[in-house]
C-alpha positions as CSV (number, residue, x, y, z in Angstrom):
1,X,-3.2,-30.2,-5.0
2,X,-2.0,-30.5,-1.9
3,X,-3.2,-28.5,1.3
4,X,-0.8,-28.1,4.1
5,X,-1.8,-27.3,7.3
6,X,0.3,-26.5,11.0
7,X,-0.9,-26.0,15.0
8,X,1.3,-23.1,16.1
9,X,0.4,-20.9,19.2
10,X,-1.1,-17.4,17.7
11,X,2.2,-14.8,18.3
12,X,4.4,-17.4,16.4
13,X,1.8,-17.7,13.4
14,X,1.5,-14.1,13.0
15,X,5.1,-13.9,12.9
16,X,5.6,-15.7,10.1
17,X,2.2,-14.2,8.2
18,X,4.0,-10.9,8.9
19,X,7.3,-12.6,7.9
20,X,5.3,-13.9,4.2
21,X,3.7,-10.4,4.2
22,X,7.2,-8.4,4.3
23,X,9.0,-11.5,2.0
24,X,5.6,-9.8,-0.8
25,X,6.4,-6.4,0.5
26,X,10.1,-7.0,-1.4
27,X,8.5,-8.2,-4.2
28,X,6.7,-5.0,-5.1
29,X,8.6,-2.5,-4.0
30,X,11.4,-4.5,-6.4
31,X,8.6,-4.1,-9.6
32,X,6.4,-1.7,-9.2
33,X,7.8,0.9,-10.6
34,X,8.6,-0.5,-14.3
35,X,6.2,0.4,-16.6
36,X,3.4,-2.2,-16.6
37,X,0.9,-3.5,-18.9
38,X,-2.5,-5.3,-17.9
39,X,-1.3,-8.4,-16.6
40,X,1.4,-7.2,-14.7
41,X,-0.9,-4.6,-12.9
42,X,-2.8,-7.6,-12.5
43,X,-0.2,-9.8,-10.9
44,X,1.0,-6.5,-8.6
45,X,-2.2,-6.1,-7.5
46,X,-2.8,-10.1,-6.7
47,X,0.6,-9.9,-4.9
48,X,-0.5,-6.5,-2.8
49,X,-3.8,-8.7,-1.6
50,X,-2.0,-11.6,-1.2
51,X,0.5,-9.5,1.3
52,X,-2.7,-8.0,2.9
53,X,-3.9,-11.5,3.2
54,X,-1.1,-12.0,5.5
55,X,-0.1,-9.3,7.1
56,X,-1.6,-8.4,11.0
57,X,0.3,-5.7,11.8
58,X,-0.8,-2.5,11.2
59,X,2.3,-0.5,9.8
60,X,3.0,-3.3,7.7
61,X,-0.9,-3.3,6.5
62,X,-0.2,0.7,5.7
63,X,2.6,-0.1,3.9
64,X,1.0,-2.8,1.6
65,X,-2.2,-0.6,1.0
66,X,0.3,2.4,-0.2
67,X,1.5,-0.2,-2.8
68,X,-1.7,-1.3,-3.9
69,X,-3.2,2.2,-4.3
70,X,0.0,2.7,-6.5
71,X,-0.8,-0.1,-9.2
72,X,-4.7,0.5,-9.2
73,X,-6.1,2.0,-12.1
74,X,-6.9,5.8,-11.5
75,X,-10.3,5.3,-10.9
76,X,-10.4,3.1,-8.5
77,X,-8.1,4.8,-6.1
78,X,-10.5,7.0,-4.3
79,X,-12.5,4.0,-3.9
80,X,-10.6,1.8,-2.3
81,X,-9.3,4.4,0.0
82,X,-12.8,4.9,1.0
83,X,-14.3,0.7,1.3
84,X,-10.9,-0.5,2.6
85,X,-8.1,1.9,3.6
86,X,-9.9,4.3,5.5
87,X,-12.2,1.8,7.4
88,X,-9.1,0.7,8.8
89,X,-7.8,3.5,9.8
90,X,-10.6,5.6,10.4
91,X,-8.6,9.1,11.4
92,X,-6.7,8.5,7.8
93,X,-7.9,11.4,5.1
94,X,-7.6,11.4,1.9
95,X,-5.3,14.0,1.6
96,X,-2.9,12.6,3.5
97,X,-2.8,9.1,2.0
98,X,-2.0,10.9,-1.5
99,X,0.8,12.6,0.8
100,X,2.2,8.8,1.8
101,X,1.5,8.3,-1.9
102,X,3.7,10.8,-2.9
103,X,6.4,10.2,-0.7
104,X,6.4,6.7,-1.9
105,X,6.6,7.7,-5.4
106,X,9.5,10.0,-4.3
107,X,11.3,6.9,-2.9
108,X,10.6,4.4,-5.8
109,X,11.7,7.4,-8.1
110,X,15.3,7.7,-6.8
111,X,15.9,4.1,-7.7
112,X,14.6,4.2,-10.5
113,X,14.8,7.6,-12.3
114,X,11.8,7.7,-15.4
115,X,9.6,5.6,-14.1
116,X,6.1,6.7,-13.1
117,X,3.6,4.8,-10.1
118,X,1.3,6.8,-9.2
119,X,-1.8,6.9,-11.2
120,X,-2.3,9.7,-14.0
121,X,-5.0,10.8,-12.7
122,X,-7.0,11.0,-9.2
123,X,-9.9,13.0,-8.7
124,X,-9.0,14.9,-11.5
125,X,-5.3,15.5,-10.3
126,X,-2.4,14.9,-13.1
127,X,0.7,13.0,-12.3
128,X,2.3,16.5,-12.4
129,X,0.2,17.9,-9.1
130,X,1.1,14.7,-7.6
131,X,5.0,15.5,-8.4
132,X,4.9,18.8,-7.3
133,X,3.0,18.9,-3.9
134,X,5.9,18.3,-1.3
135,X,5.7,15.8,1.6
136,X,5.4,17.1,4.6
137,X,6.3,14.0,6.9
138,X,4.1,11.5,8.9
139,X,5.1,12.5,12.4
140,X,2.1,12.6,15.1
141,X,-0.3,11.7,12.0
142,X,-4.0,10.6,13.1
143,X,-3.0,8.1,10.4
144,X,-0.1,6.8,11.6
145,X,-0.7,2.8,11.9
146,X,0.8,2.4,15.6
147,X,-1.5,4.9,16.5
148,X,-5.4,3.2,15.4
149,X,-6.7,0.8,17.2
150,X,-8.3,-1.7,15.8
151,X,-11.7,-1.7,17.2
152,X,-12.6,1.8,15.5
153,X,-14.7,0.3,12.6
């Protein structure tokens, strides 16, 4: 195996970590929603951490962790949220990332009609309260990603 290694200055090698990290953000949004069996949630998932791997900035970061909540199993939402998502962003609630989860699902499902992402169950919640809570936006969030800073750990 080979290992391949460059000396760029730090703004251009985030760049293209951000660039790798979006190239992976395609990737999932163009599979995530077709119904999956172990493997593939398996692969999605590698690709989400792989993405995460790469990615400093923080919408993009957001963005990636609203994919992989959507391809964990149910019960292991809640706890991600909690050891990874909201250490990150620290002002984020729970509440609201199953509103971003919902709007996501919203998005996915308008491209493609019958298919289902979010988990069947969170906390006890069906697929069907997920559907029918309605999105109220993002605007002025304590969540929003431009507005954390990273030192709040």
């Amino acid at each position: 195996m080979k290992t391949w290694a460059a000396c760029l200055p730090g703004d251009q090698a985030k760049a293209m970590l951000n660039e790798m990290a979006e190239k992976i953000l395609d990737l999932l949004d163009a599979e995530i929603s077709f119904t999956r069996n172990a493997e593939e949630t398996g692969r999605l998932l590698q690709l989400a951490d792989f993405g995460l791997c790469a990615a400093t900035d923080k919408t993009l970061r957001w963005r990636l962790y609203l994919r992989y909540g959507a391809v964990l199993p149910p019960d292991r939402v809640r706890r991600t949220f909690v050891s990874f998502i909201q250490r990150e962003f620290p002002a984020c609630e729970w509440e609201f990332y199953l509103a971003e989860m919902r709007s996501f699902h919203t998005v996915v499902l308008s491209r493609h009609p019958g298919h289902f992402i979010l988990p069947a169950s969170a906390d006890g919640h069906s697929r069907a309260w997920y559907s029918s809570r309605r999105y109220a936006g993002t605007g002025g969030s304590d969540c929003d990603p431009d507005s954390q800073h990273s030192g709040h750990h």
